[in-house]
Backbone as CSV, one residue per row, in Angstrom:
resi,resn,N_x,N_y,N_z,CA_x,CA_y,CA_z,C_x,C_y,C_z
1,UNK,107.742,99.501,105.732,107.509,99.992,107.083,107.620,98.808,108.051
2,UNK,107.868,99.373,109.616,108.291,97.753,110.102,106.945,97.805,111.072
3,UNK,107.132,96.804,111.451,106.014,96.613,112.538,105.370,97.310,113.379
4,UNK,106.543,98.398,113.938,106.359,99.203,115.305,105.759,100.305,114.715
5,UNK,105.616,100.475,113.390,104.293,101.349,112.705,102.991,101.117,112.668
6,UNK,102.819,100.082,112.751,101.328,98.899,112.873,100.553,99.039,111.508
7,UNK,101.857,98.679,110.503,101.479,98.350,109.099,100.632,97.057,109.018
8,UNK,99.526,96.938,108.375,98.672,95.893,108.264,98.074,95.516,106.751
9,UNK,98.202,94.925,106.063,97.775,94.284,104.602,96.554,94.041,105.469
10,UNK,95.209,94.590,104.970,93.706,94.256,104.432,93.409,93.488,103.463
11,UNK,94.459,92.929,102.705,93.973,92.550,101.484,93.619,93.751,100.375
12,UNK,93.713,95.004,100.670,93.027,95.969,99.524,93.791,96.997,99.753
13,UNK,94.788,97.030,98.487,95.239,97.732,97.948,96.900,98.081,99.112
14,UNK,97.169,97.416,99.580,98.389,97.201,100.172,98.165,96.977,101.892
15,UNK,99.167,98.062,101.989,99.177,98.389,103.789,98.598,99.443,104.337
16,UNK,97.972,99.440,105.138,97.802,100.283,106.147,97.950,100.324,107.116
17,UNK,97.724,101.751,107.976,98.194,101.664,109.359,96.795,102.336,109.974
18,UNK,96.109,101.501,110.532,95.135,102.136,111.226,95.376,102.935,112.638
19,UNK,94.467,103.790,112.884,94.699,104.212,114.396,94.268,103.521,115.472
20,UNK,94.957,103.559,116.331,95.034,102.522,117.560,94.124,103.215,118.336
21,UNK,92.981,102.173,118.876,91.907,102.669,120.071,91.947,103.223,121.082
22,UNK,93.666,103.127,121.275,94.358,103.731,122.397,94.341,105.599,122.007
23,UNK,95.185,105.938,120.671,94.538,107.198,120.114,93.062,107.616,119.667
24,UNK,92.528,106.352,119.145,91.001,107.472,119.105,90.087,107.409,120.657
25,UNK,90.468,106.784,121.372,90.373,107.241,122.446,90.196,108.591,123.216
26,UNK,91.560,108.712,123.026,92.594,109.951,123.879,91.739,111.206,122.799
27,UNK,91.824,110.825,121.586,91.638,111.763,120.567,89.944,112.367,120.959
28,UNK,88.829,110.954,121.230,87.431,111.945,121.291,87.767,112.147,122.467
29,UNK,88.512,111.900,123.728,88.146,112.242,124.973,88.295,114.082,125.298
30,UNK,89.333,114.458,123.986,89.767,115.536,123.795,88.600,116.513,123.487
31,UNK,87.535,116.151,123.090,86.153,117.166,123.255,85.320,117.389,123.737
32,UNK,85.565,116.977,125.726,84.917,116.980,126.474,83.605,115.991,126.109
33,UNK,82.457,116.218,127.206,81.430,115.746,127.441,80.767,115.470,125.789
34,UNK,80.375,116.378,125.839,79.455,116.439,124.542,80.029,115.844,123.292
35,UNK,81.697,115.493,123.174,82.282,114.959,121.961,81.844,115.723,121.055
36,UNK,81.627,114.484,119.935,81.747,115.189,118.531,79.682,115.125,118.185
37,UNK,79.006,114.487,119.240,77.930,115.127,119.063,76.976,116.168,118.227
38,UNK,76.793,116.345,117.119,76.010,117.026,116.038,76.961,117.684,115.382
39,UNK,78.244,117.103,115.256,79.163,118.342,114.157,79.474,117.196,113.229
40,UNK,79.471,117.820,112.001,80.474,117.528,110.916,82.241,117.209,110.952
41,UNK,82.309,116.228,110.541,84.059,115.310,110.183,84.178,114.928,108.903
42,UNK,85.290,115.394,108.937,86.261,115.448,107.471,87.005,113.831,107.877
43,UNK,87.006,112.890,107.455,88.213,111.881,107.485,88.623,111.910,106.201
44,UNK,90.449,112.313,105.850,90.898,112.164,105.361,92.520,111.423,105.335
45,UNK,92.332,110.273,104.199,92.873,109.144,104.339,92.565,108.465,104.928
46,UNK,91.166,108.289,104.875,90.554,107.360,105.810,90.854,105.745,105.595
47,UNK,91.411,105.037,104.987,91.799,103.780,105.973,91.045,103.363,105.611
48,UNK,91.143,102.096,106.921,89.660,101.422,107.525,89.033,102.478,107.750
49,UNK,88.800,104.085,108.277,88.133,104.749,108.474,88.097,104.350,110.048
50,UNK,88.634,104.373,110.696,88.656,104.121,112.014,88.225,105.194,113.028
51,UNK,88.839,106.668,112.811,88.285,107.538,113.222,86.676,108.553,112.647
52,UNK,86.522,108.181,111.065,85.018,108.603,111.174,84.227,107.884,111.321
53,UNK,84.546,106.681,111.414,83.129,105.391,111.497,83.281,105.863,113.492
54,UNK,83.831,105.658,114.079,83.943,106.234,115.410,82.922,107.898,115.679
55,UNK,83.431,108.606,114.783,82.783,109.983,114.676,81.675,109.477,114.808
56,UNK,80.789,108.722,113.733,79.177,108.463,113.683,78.762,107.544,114.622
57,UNK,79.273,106.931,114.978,78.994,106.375,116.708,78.952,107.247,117.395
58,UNK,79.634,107.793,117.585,79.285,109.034,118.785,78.614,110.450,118.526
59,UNK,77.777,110.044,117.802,77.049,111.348,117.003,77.221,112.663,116.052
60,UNK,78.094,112.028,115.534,78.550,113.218,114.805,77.621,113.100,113.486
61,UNK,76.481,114.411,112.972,75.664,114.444,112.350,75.739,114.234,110.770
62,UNK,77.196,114.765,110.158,77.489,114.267,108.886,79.204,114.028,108.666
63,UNK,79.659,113.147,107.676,80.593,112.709,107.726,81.096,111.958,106.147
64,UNK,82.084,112.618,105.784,82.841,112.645,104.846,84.251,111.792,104.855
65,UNK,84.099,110.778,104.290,85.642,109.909,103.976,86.346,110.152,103.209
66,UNK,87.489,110.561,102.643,88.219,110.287,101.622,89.441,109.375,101.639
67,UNK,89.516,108.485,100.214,90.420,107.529,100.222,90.521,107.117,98.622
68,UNK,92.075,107.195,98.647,92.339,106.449,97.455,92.126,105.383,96.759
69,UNK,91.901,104.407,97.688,92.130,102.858,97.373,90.609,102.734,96.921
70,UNK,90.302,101.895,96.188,89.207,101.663,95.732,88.572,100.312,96.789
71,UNK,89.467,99.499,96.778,89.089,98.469,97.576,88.355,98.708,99.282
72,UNK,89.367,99.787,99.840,89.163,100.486,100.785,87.829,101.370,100.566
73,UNK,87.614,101.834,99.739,86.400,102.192,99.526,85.199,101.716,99.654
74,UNK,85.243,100.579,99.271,83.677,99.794,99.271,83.427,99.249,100.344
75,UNK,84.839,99.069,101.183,84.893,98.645,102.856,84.598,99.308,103.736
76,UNK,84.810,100.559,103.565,84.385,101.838,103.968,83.064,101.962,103.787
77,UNK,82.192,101.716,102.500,80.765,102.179,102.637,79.992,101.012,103.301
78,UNK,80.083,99.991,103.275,79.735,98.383,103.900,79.332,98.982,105.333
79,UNK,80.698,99.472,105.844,80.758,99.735,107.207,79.770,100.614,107.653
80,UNK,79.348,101.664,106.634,78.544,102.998,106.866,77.386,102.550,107.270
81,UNK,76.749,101.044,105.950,75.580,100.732,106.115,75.300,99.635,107.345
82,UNK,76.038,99.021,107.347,75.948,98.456,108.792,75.070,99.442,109.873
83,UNK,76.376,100.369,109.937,75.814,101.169,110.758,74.646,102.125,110.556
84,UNK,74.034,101.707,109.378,72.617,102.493,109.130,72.582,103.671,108.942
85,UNK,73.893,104.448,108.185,74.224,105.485,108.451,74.498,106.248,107.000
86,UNK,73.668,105.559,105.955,74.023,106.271,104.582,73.616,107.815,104.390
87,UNK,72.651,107.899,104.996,71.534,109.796,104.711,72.665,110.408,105.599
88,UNK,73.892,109.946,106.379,74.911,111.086,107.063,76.119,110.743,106.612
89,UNK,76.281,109.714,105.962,77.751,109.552,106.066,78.022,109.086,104.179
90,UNK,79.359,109.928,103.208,79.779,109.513,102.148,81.233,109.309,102.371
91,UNK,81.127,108.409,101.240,82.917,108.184,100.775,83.221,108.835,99.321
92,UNK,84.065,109.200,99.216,84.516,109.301,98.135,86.004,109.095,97.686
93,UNK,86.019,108.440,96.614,87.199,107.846,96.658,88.118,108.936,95.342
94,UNK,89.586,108.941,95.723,90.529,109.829,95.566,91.577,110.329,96.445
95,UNK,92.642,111.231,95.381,93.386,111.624,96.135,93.367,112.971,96.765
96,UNK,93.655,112.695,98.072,93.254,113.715,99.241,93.342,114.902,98.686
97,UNK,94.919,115.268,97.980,95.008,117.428,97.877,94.557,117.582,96.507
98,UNK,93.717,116.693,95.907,92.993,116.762,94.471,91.547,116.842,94.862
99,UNK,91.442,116.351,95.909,89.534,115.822,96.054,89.097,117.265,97.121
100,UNK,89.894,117.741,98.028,89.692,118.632,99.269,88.844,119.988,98.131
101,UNK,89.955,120.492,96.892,88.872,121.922,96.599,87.198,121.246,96.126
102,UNK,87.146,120.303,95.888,85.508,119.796,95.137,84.546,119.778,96.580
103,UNK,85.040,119.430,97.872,84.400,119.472,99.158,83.309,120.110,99.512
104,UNK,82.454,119.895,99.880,81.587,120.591,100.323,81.424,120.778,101.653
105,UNK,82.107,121.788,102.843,82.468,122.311,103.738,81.006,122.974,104.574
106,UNK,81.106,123.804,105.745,82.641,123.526,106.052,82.457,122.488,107.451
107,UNK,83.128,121.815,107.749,83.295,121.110,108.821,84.049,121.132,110.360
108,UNK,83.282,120.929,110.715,83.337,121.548,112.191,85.058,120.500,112.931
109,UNK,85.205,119.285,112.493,86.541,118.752,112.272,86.601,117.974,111.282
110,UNK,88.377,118.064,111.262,89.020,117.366,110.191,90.117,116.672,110.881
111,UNK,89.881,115.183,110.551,90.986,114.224,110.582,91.703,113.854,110.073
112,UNK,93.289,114.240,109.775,93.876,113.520,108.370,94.850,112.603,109.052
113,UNK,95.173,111.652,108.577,96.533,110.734,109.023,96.671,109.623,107.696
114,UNK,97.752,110.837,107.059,98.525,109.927,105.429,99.397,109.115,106.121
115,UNK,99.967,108.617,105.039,101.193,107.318,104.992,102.498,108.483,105.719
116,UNK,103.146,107.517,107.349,104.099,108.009,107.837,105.081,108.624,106.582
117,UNK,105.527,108.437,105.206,106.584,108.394,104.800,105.849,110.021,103.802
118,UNK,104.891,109.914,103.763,104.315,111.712,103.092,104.366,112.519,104.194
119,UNK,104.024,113.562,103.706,104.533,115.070,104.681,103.765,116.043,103.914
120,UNK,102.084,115.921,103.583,101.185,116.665,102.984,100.759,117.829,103.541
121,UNK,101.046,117.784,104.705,100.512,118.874,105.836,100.442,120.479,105.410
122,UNK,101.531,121.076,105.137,101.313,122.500,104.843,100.468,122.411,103.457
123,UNK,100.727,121.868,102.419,99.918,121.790,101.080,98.448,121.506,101.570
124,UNK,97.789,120.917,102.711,96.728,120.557,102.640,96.174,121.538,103.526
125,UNK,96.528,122.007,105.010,95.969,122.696,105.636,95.916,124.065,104.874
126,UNK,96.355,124.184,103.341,96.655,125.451,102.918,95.184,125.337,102.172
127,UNK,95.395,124.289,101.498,93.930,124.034,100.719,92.517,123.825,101.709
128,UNK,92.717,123.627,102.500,91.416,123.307,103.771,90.984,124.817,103.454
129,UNK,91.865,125.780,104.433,91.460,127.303,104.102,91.188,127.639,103.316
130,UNK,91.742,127.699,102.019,91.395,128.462,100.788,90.060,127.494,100.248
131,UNK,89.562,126.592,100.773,88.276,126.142,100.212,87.408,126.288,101.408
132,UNK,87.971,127.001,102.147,86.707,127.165,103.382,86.105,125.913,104.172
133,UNK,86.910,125.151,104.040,86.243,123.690,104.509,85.935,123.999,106.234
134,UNK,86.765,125.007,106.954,87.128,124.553,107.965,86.259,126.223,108.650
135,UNK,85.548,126.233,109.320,84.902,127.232,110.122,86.057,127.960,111.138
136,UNK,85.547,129.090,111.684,86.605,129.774,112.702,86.400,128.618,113.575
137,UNK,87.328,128.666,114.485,87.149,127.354,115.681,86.889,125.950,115.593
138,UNK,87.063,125.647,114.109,86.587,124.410,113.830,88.556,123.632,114.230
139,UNK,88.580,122.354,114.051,89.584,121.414,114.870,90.211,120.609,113.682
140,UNK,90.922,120.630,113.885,92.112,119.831,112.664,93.027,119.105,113.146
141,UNK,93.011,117.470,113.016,93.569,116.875,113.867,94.358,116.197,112.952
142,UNK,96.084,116.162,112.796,97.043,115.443,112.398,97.697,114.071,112.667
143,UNK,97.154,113.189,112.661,98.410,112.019,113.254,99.429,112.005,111.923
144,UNK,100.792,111.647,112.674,101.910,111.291,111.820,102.667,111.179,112.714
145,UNK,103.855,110.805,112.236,105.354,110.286,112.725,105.649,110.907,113.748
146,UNK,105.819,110.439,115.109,106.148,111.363,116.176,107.866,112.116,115.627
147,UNK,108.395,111.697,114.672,109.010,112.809,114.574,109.471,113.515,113.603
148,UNK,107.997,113.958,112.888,108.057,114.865,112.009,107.275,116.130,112.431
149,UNK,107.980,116.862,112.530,107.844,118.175,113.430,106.939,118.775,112.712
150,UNK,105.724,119.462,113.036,104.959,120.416,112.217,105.113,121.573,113.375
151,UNK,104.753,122.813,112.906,105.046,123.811,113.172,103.702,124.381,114.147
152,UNK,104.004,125.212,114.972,102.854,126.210,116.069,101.701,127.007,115.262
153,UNK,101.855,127.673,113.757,101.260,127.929,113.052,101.083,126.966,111.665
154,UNK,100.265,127.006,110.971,99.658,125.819,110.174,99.070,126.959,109.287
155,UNK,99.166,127.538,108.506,97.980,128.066,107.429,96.640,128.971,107.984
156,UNK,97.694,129.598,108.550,96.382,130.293,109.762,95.958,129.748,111.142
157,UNK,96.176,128.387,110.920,95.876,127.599,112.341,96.457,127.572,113.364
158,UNK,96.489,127.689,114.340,96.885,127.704,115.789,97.078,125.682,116.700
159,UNK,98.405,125.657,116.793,99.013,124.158,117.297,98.012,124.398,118.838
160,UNK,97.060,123.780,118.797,96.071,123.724,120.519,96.713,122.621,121.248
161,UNK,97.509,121.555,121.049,98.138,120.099,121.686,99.136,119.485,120.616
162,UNK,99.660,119.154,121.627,100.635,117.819,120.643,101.231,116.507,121.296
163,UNK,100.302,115.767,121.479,100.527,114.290,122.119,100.980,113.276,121.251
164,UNK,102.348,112.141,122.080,102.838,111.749,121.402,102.486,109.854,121.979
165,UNK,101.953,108.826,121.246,101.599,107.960,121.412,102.415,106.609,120.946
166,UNK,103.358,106.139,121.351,104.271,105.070,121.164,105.187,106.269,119.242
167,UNK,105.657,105.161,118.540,105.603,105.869,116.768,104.449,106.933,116.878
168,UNK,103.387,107.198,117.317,102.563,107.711,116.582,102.265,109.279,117.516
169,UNK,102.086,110.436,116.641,101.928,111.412,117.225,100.639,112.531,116.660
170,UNK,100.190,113.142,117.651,98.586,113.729,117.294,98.955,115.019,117.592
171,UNK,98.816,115.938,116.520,98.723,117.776,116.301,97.567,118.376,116.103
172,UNK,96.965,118.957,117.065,95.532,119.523,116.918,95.808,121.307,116.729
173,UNK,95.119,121.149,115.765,95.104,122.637,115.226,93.726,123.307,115.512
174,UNK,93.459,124.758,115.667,92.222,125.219,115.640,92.701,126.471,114.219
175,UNK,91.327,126.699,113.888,91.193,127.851,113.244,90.825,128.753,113.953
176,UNK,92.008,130.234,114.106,91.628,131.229,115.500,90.947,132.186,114.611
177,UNK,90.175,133.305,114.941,89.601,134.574,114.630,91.188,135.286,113.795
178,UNK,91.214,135.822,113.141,92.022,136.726,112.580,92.443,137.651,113.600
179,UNK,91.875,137.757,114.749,92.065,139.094,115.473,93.370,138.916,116.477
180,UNK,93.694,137.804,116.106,94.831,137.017,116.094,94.693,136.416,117.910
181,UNK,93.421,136.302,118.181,93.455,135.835,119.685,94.008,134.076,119.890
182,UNK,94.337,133.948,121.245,95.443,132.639,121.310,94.742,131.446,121.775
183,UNK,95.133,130.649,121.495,94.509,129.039,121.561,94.031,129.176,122.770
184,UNK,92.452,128.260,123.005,92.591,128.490,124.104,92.548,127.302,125.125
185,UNK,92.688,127.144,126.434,93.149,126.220,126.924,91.717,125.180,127.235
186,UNK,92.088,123.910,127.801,91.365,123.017,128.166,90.568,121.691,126.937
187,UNK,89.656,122.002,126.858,89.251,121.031,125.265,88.947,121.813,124.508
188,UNK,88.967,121.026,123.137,89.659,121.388,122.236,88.054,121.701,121.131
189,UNK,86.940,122.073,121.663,85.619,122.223,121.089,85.268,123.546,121.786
């Protein structure tokens, strides 16, 4: 991957590409006032964990990591305790569309952002649903390749935005009522 991906060696377990402050920014500003304030987050492929260690700063009441890397793992829980935050926040380490049915749901959002060069998206938002992870109205937020196109429907889900940030691009999905009513406008909570 070249640079303009913002591939970065940690030392553990290769490269990553964390999300830029510039997107988790844009990303909590997207839930109005109250943010992510007393709900549950899914981070998956969490990284450095950039967007759920963010989640529990800004109050989000429980919080779930998943990640392959082992190394990344223990960096990940370090970080949790820092932040004094073990009785709300686990890691568990694995691979994402193997670890999602064992979950214990459901969560009010979900963050995933895999390696630009995978394309897990329909396989996973398929498994989110069928394990109930994800409540009616709950938020499903995609970063990947600004140009790998995901689709207006998702596994039941409804495309609510699609902002595109230098390489990097953010797809927010909601879970609508069956009664098939339409996204609705303004933020995304």
């Amino acid at each position: 991957m070249t640079r303009r991906h913002r591939q970065q060696s940690n030392g553990r377990g290769g490269e990553v590409r964390p999300t830029t402050s510039r997107v988790l920014s844009a990303l909590f500003s997207m839930f109005g006032p109250e943010g992510v304030r007393g709900l549950s987050v899914l981070d998956l492929y969490a990284g450095t964990g950039g967007f759920g260690l963010e989640a529990l700063r800004r109050g989000a009441v429980r919080l779930v990591m998943v990640e392959r890397d082992y190394g990344r793992c223990q960096d990940l829980k370090l970080a949790v305790a820092k932040l004094d935050a073990e009785d709300h926040a686990k890691v568990i380490r694995g691979d994402v569309l193997r670890s999602v049915p064992v979950l214990e749901g459901p969560f009010d959002v979900v963050f995933a952002d895999p390696p630009y060069a995978d394309d897990p998206f329909e396989a996973l938002a398929a498994r989110l649903i069928e394990n109930r992870l994800i409540p009616v109205g709950g938020t499903v937020i995609l970063e990947h390749f600004q140009k790998t196109q995901l689709p207006d429907v998702l596994a039941g889900m409804k495309l609510v935005t699609r902002r595109r940030y230098g390489d990097a691009a953010v797809s927010v999905y909601r879970l609508m009522p069956e009664t098939g009513s339409d996204a609705e406008q303004g933020n995304v909570n």
